[in-house]
Each structure stands twice: as structure tokens, then as C-alpha cells.
VEXSERO-88009 format. One record per residue (C-alpha): residue number from 0; x, y, z. Coordinates in steps of 0.5 Angstrom, whole numbers, always signed. Example, Ala and Ser with C-alpha at 12.3 -4.5 7.8 and 13.67 -1.06 7.14 Angstrom:
- 0/+25/-9/+16
- 1/+27/-2/+14
// end
This chain:
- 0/-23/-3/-54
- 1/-28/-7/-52
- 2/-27/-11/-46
- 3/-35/-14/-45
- 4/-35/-13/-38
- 5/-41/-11/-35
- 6/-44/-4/-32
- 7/-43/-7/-25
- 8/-36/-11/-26
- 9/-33/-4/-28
- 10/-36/+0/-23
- 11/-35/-5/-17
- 12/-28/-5/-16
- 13/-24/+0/-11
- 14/-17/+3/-14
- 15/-11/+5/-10
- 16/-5/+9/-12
- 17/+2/+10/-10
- 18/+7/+16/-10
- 19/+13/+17/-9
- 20/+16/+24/-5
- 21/+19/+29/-10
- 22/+26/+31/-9
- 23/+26/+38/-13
- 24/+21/+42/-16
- 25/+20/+40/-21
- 26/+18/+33/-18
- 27/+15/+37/-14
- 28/+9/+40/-20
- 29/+9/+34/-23
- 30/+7/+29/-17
- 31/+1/+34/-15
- 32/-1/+35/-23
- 33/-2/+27/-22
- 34/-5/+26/-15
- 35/-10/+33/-17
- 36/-11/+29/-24
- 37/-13/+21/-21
- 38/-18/+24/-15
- 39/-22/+24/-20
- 40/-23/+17/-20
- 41/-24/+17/-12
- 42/-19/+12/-10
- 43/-20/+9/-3
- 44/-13/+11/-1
- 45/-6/+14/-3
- 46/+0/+12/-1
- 47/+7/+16/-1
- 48/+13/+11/+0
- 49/+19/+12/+5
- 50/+27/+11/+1
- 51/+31/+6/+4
- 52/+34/+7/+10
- 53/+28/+12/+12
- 54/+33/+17/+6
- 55/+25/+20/+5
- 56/+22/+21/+11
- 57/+22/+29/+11
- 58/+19/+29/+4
- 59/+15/+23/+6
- 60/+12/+26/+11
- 61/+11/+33/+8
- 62/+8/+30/+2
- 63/+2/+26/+6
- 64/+1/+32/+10
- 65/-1/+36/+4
- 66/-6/+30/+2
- 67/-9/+30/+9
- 68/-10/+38/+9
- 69/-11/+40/+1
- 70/-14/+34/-1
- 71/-20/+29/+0
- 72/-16/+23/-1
- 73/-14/+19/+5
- 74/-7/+19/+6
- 75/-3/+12/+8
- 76/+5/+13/+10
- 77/+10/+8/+8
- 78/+14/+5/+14
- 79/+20/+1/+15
- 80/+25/-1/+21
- 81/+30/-2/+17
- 82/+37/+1/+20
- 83/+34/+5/+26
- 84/+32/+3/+33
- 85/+25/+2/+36
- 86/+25/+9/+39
- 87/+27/+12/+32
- 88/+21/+8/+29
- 89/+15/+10/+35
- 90/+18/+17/+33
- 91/+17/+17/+27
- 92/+10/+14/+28
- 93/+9/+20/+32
- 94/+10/+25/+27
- 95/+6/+22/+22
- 96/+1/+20/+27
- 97/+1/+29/+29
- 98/-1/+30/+22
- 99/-6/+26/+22
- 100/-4/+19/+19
- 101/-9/+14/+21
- 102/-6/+7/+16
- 103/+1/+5/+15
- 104/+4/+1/+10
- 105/+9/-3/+14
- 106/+15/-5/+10
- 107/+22/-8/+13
- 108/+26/-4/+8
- 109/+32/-4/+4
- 110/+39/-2/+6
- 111/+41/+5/+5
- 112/+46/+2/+1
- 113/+40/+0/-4
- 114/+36/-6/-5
- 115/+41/-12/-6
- 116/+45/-10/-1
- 117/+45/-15/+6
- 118/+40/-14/+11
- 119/+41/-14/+18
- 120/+37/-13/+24
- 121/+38/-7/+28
- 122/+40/-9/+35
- 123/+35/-5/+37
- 124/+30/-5/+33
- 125/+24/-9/+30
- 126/+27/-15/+26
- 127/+23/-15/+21
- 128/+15/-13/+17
- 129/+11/-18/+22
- 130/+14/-15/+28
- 131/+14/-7/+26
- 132/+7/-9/+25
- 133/+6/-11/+32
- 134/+9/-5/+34
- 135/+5/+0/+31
- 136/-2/-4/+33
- 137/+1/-3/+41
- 138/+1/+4/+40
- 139/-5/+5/+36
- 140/-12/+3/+33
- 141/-8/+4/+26
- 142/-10/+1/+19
- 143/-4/-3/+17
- 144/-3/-6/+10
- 145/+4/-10/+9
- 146/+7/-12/+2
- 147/+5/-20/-1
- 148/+11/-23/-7
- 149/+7/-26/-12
- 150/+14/-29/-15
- 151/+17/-29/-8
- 152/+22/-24/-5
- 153/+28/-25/-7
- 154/+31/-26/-1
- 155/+26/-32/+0
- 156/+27/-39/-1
- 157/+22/-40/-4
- 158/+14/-37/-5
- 159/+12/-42/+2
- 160/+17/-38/+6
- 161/+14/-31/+4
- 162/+7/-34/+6
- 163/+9/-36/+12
- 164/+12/-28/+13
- 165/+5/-27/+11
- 166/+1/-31/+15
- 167/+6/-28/+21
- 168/+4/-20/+19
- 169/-3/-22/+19
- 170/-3/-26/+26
- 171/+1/-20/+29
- 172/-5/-14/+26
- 173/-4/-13/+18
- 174/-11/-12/+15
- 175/-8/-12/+7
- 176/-3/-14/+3
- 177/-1/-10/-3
- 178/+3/-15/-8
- 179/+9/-13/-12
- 180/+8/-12/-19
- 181/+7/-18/-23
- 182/+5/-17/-31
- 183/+2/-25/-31
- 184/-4/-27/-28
- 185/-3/-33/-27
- 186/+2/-31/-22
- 187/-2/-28/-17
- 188/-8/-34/-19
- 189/-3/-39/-16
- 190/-1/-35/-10
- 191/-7/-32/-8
- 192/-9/-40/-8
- 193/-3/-42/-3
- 194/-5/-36/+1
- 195/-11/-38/+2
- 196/-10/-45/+4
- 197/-5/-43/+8
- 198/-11/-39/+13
- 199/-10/-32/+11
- 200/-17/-29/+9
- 201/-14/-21/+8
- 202/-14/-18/+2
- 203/-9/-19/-3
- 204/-10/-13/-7
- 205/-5/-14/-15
- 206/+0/-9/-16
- 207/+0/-6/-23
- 208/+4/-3/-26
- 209/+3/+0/-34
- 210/+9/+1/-37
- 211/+13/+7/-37
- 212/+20/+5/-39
- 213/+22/-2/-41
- 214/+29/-2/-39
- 215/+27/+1/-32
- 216/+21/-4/-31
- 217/+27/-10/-33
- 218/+32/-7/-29
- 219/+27/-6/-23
- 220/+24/-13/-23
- 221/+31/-17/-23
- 222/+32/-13/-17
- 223/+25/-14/-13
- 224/+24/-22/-16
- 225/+19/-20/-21
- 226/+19/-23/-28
- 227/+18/-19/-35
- 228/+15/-24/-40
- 229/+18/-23/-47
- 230/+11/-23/-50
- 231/+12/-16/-46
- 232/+19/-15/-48
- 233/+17/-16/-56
- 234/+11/-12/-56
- 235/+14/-6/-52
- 236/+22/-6/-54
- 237/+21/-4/-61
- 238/+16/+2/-59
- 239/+23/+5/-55
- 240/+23/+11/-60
- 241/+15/+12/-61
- 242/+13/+14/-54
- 243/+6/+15/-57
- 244/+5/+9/-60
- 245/+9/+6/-54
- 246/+4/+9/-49
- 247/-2/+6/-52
- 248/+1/-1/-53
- 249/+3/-1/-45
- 250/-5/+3/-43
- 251/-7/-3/-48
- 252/-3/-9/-44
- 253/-5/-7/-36
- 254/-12/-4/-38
- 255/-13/-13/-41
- 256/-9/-15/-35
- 257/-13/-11/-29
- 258/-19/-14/-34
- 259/-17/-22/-34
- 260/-16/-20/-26
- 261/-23/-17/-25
- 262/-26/-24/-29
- 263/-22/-28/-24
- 264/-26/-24/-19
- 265/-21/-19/-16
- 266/-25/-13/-14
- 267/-18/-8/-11
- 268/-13/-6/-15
- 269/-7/-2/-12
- 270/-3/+3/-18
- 271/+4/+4/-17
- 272/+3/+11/-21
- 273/+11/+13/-23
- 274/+8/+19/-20
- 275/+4/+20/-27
- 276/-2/+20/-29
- 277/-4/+19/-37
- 278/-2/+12/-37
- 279/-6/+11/-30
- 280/-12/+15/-34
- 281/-11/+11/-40
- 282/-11/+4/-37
- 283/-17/+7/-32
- 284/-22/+9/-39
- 285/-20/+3/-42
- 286/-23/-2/-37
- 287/-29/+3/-35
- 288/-28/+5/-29
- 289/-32/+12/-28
- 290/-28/+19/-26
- 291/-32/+23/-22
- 292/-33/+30/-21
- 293/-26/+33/-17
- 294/-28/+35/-11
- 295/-21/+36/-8
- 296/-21/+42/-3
- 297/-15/+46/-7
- 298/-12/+44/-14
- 299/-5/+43/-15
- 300/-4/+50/-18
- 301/-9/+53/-12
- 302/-5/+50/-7
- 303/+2/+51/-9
- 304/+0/+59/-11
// end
């Protein structure tokens, strides 16, 4: 495809991705097949999600341990305080922290029960993101990036709420903001224009996510406050029983996102990988970002023999 940007537009942006923890083997294989597979494109950090209710936190923990010992990638660990007290939240930061954890995504969680369910405070624990922020810059010179609702969070009232929540996570020590996925640039064109007017000079950085399956993708943006466009819909949903063609059409359309974001002068891209790499890759080549020679320390298959 050709896209007309420069040698230097392609070059200059830094790339992030998200992973998940694996829960058998087979996740197991698959997640360190990605991660061995996107170092090449030397990403500025990872990060391993934490399950609702803290449902992850041995799985999370052992993951970023082994990206922190068997890869060069700088590791980020997710962290809520949803369901627990401050005491089990600086436990687990402890635990993180032993294995060398030096950035966090702060996030105040969903329920146990699931995103959707009510959320209540602990009544002894952290309220909310901004305050789990400041508790983690009280106990260390952390790295802490936060989330950002280009669409607004669901929960929210309107988009001016979340800018204020933002503002306070920023105020009380957060560094970065990873949005939600959106699929319509103007989204984050207007929010990232409120934010700023709002005094928050942080990095907002798009979260993007290539379509892997449709019907999850809708499901999942109902429930977190994204929005699915039709011209997508149209364009992917007839595509259901041809996954190659399906996954050429979904590289095709995030690889011209990430395009229209660079043209509007956004050098940082966070991946919300699914734990997979081809589509990832695909949209990477398509745009022009340079894969680098793999120096990780240990292959997947070198460190699980």
C-alpha cells in the first residue's frame, strides 16, 4: 500500500503493546511466539493486564517477571484497586517491584463480577485511579501511565467528567495516558483538543486496536464506551468466513488509521495485540515501521526448553 509518508514520519514513532496473561499452555506458547515476534520492532515498553478483581495477579506477575528476565523489553505491570485494601494493593506492588518492575498502568479496575457490574470503593482501599496513583508515587519513583476515554468511560457522565478524572491522575503523579480503542480519528482529534485545553500536557498515546473478530470487537466496545462504525462493520462482516481476506482488509484499515494519526502529528501508538502478532505485524510493515534485528536474550522456544 502506498501511504506517501516520509522516511522520517515512519521512523519517528515509539510503539507500545499490550498483552494479557496466558491461562494454559497453549496461551502459554502463543503469548511468548508474539512477544519473541514484536521485539523486533523494539517497542518502548510492553505492558501484561491485571483481571478484574486482581482474578490475574500470579499469572500477571509471573509473565512480566520472565519479560523483565528473558527479554530486552522494558516490562509495565497493570494495577488496580478495585475489591482490595490499601495494604493488599502495596503488596502487590511489592511483589512486582521485587521483580524488577519500575512502571505501572494504574487503572481502578472492574468488579470480579465483570465490566458492567456496579463499582464500589473498598472502605479500605484506594477510591479511585487518581488516588491509586498517588499511592504508588508515595512508595516509589514509579513510572506511572493511566488510561484516557476518547469516547468517554461508560460510567461517566459525559467526556468532561473523564477529563476531569484525568487531570486529577495527572496532578497526583501520572506521566502517560493510554486511550481506549477507538476506530474514528476524529474521536481522539476532539478529546486530545479538550485535554489540552483543559491544562494536561502528558502524552495521550491512541490505543489501536486491528480487528481480529468482529462480533467480539462490538461486544467489547459496548461494554467499555467505544464505538464500532459501520463503514467497519460493512467492510469486515462479510469477511467472517474468509479469515485471510479478513485479515488483510483489518491490517489495511488500522495500518490507514495509525497513518491519518501520524499525519495529525501523533508520534506514540499503544497495541492492544490480543496476544497475537501477524495482525500487528501486518499493520507495522504496511505503515513502515523498521523491524530490527531480535536481540532478545532468550527465544520463546530457547526459554521454555
Amino acid at each position: 500500500m502506498t501511504n506517501g509518508l516520509t522516511a522520517r514520519q515512519r521512523s519517528a514513532p515509539t510503539l507500545s503493546f499490550e498483552f494479557f496473561p496466558p491461562r494454559t499452555e497453549e496461551a502459554e506458547r502463543q503469548i511468548w511466539e508474539t512477544i519473541d515476534a514484536l521485539t523486533a520492532y523494539a517497542p518502548s515498553f510492553v505492558s501484561v493486564t491485571y483481571g478484574a478483581g486482581g482474578s490475574t495477579r500470579a499469572p500477571t506477575l509471573a509473565t512480566v517477571a520472565r519479560i523483565i528476565s528473558d527479554t530486552p523489553l522494558s516490562a509495565a505491570a497493570h494495577l488496580t484497586c478495585v475489591g482490595a485494601t490499601k495494604e493488599d494493593v502495596h503488596a502487590v506492588i511489592d511483589e512486582f517491584r521485587a521483580v524488577g518492575v519500575r512502571h505501572f498502568v494504574a487503572l481502578r479496575g472492574d468488579p470480579a463480577s465483570g465490566i458492567g457490574a456496579a463499582y464500589r470503593p473498598h472502605p479500605g482501599g484506594y477510591a479511585n485511579a487518581a488516588e491509586l496513583v498517588a499511592g504508588l508515587r508515595a512508595i516509589g519513583d514509579f513510572e506511572v501511565s493511566v488510561s484516557a476515554y476518547p469516547e468517554k468511560h461508560p460510567e461517566s457522565f459525559d467526556v468532561a467528567a473523564d477529563i476531569d478524572m484525568l487531570k486529577r491522575k495527572v496532578d497526583a503523579g501520572a506521566t502517560r495516558a493510554l486511550t481506549q480503542f477507538f476506530f474514528d480519528n476524529v474521536h481522539y482529534e476532539r478529546y486530545l483538543e479538550r485535554v489540552r485545553a483543559a491544562g494536561i500536557g502528558i502524552p495521550v498515546v491512541p490505543g489501536i486496536l486491528p480487528v481480529h473478530h468482529l462480533a467480539q470487537v462490538q461486544k467489547f466496545a459496548g461494554l467499555c464506551g467505544a464505538t464500532v462504525p459501520q463503514w467497519l462493520a460493512d467492510r469486515l462482516g462479510p469477511l467472517d468466513g474468509q479469515p485471510d481476506e479478513r485479515a488483510r482488509v483489518a491490517a489495511e484499515l488500522a495500518a490507514r488509521q495509525v497513518e491519518g494519526l501520524i499525519a495529525l502529528g501523533v508520534d506514540e501508538f499503544h497495541f492492544y495485540t490480543m496476544n497475537r502478532s501477524a495482525l500487528v505485524a501486518s499493520v507495522l510493515d504496511q505503515v513502515g515501521f523498521e523491524r530490527r534485528e531480535n536481540t532478545a536474550r532468550k527465544t520463546a522456544a530457547g526459554a521454555a526448553a
